[in-house]
N, CA, C and O of each residue as an XYZ file, in Angstrom:
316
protein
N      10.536      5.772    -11.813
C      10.068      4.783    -10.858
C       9.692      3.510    -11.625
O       8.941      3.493    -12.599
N      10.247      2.532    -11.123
C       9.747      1.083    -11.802
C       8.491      0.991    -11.833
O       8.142      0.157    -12.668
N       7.383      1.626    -11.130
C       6.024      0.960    -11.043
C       5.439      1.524    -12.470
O       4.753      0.862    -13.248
N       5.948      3.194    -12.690
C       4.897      3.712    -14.010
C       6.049      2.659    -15.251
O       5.318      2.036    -16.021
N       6.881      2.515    -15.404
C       7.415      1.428    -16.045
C       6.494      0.410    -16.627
O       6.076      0.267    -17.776
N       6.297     -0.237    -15.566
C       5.287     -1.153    -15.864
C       4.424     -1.452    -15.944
O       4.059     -2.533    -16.404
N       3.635     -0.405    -15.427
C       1.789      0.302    -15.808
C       1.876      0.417    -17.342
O       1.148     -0.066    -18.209
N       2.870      1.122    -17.422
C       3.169      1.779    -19.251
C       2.919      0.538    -20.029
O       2.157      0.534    -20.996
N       3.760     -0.853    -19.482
C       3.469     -1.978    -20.430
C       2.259     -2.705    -19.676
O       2.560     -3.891    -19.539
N       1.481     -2.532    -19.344
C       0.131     -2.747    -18.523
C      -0.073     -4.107    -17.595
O      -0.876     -5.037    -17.531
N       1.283     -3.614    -16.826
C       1.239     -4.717    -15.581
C       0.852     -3.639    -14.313
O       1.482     -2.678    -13.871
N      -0.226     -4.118    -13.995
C      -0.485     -2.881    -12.592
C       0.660     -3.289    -11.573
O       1.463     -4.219    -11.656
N       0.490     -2.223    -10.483
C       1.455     -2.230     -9.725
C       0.754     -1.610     -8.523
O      -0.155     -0.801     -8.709
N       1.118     -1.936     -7.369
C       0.373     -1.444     -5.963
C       1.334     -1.714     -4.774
O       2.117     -2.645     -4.960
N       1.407     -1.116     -3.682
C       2.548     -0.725     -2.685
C       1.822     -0.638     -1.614
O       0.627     -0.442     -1.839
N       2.106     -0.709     -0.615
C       1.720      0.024      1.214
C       3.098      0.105      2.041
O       3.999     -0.710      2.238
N       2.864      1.512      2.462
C       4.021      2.292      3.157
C       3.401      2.708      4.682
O       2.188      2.866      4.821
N       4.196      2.843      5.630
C       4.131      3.762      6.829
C       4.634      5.190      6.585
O       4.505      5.826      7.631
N       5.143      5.914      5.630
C       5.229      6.864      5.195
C       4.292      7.532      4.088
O       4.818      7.401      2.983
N       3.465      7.988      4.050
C       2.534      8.470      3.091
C       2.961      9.665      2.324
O       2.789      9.893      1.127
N       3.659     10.524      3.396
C       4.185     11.617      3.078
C       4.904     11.983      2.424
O       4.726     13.101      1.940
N       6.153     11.167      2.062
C       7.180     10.733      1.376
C       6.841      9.773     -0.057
O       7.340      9.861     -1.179
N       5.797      8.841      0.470
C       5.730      8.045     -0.716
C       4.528      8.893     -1.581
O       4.177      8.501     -2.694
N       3.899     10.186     -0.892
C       2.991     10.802     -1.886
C       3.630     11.557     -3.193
O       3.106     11.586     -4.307
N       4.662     12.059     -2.884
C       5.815     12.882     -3.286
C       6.543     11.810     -4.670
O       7.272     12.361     -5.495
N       6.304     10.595     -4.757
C       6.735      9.823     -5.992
C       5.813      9.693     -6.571
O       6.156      9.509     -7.739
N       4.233      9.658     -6.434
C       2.724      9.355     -6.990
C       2.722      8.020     -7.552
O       2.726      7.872     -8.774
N       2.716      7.222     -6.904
C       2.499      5.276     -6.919
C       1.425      5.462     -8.203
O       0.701      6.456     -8.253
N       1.402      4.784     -8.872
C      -0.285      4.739     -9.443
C      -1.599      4.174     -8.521
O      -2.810      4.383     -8.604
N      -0.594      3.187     -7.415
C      -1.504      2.566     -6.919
C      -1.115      2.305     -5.231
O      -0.032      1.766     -4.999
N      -2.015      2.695     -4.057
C      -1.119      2.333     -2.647
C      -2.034      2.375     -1.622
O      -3.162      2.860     -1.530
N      -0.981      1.479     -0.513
C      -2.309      2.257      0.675
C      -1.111      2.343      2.013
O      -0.075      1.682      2.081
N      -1.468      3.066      2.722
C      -0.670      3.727      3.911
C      -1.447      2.891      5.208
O      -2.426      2.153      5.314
N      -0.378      3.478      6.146
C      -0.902      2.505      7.735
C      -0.055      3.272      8.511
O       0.937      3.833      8.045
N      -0.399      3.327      9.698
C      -0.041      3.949     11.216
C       1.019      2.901     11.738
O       1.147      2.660     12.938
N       1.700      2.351     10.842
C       2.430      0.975     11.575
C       3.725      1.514     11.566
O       4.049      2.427     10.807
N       4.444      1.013     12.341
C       5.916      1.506     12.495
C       6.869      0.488     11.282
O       6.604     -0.550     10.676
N       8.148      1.465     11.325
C       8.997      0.827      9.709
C       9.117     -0.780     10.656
O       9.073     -1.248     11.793
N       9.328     -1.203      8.948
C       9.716     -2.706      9.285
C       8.713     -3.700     10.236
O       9.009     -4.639     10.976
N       7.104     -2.950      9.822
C       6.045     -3.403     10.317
C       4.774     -3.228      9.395
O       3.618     -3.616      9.562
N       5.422     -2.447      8.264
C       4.182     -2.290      7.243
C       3.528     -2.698      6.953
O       2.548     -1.964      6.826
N       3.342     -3.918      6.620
C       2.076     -4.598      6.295
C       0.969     -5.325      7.419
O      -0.175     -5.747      7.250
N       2.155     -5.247      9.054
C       1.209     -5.822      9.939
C       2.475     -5.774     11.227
O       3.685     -5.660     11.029
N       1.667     -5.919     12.775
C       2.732     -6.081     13.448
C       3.183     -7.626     13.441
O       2.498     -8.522     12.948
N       4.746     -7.857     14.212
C       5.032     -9.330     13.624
C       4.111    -10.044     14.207
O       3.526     -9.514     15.152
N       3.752    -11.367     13.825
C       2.441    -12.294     14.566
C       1.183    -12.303     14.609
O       0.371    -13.057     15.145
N       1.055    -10.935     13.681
C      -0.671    -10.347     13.905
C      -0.908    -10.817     12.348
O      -0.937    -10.126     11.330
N      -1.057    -12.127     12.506
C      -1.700    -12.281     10.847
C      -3.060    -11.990     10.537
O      -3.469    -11.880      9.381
N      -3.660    -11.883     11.402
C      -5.383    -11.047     10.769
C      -4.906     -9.646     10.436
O      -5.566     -8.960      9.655
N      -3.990     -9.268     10.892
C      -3.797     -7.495     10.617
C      -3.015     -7.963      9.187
O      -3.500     -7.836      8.063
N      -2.203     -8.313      9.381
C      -1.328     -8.320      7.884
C      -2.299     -9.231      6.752
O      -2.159     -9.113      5.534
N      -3.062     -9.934      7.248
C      -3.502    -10.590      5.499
C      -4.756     -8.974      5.462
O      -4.812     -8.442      4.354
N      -5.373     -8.512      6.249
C      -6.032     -7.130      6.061
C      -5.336     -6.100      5.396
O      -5.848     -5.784      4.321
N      -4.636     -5.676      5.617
C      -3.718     -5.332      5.091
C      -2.933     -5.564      3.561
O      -2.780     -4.470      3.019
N      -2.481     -6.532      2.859
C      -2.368     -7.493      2.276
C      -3.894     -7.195      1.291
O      -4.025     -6.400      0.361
N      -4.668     -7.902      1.734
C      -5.941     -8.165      0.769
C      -6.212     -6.583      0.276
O      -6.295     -6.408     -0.940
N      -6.344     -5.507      1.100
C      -6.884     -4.552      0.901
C      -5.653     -3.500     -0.288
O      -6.033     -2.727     -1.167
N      -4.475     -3.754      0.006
C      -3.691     -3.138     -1.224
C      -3.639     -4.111     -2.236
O      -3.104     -3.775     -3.293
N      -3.974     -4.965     -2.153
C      -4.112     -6.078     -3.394
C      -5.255     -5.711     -4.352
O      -5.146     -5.502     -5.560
N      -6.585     -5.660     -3.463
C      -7.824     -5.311     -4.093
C      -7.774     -3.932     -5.115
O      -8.591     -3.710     -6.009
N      -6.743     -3.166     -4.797
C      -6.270     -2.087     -5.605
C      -6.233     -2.190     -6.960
O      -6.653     -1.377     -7.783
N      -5.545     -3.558     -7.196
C      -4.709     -4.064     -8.488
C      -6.368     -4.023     -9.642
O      -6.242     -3.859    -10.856
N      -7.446     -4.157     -9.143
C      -8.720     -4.471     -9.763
C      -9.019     -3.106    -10.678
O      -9.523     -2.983    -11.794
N      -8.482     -2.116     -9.708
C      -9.198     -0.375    -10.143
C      -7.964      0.102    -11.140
O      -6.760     -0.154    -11.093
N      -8.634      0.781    -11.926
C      -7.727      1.517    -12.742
C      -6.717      3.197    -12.508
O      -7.033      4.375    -12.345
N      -5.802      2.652    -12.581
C      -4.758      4.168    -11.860
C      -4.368      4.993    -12.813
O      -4.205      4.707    -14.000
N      -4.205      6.101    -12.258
C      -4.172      6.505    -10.830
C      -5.233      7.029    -10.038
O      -6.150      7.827    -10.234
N      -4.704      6.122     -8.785
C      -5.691      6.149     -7.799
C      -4.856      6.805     -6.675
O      -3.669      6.711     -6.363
N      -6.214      7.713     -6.027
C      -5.618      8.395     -4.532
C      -4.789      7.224     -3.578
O      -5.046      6.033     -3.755
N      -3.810      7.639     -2.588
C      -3.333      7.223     -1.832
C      -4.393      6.386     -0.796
O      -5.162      7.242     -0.359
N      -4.613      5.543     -0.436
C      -5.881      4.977      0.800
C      -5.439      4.686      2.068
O      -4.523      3.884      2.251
N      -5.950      5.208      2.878
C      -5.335      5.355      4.256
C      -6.037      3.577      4.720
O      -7.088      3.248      4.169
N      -5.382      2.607      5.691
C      -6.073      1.559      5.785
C      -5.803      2.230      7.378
O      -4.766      2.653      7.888
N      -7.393      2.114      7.985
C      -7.087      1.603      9.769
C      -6.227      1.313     10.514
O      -6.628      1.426     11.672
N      -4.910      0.888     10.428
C      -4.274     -0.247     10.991
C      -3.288      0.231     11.650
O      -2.699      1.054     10.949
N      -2.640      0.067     13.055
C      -2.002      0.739     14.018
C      -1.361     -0.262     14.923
O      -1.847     -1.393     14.957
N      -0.626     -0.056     15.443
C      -0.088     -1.037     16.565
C      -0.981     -1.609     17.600
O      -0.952     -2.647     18.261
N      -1.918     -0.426     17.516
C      -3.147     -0.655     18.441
C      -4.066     -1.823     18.251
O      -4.565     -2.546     19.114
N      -4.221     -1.873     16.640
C      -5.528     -2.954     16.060
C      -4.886     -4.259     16.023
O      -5.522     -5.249     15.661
């Protein structure tokens, strides 16, 4: 996987998926998951308070040292 790649030369690396299940199964060093449908991952389209939430909160990742558990964020079609 490109991400431990580049952890190895100590560039962190961090991801968010609608699949957790699948993306647990590669072990990210660094990620966070959402209830959002594909091709909506980071936010639904137009909902920019959901996506910079989103956004900020797998970013804030990059701070902690990995590997870190998978982090479930709130975020749903609903929010």
């Amino acid at each position: 996987m490109a991400a431990r790649a580049l952890e190895l030369n100590g560039i962190a690396t961090t991801l968010t998926t609608w699949n957790a299940g699948v993306t647990r199964l590669t072990a990210p060093p660094r990620g966070t998951f959402t209830r959002l449908a594909r091709g909506a991952t980071i936010g639904q389209p137009h909902n920019v308070a959901q996506q910079r939430r989103v956004l900020e909160a797998t970013l804030a990742l990059l701070a902690q040292d990995a590997p870190l558990e998978m982090v479930r964020l709130d975020e749903s079609a609903e929010t």
